[in-house]
N, C-alpha and C positions, 0 to 999 in steps of 0.2 A: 504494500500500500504506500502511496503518495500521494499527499494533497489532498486523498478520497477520490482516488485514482488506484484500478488493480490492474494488476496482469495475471495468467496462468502460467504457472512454469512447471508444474506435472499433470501426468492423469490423475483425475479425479481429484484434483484439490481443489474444481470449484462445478462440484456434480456434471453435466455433460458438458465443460466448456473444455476447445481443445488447450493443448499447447501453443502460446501464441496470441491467445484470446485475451481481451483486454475491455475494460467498462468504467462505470460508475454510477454511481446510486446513490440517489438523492435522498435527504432527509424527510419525506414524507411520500415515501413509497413509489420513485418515479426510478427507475434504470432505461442505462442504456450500455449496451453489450456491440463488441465485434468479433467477427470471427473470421478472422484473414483468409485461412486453408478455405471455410466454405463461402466465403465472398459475400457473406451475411453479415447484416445491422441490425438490431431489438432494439427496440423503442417501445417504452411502457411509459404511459403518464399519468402518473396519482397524483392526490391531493388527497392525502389521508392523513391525520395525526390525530389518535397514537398509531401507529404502520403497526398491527396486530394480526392481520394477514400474511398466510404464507403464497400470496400471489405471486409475485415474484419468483420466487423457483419455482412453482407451476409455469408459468410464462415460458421459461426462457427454456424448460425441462420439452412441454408439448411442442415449440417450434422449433427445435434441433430434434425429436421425434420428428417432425410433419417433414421437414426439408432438408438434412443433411443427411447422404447416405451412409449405409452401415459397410 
């Protein structure tokens, strides 16, 4: 982490993002994710506080299911 800036730099250290993968997440439930290898961008925009939802890793879980292949 930087700034409230990540990257991924193993499997599985941020559930199905790859190696490479890189975001941020906003204080009231808003991400945004890339994923270089599959040429994807997430964009999720909340306006939630308290962020008591696990939307988020639902999100970003079902669109790397729907579009990145296995």
């Amino acid at each position: 982490w930087s700034l409230a800036f990540e990257t991924t730099e193993r499997v599985g250290g941020n559930g199905l993002e790859p190696v490479g993968g890189y975001g941020w997440g906003g204080a009231y439930g808003s991400v945004y994710r890339v994923d270089p290898s599959a040429r994807l961008v997430l964009v999720l925009m909340l306006n939630q506080l308290p962020n008591a939802t696990d939307i988020r890793s639902k999100f970003q879980t079902l669109v790397h299911q729907a579009v990145v292949p296995e």
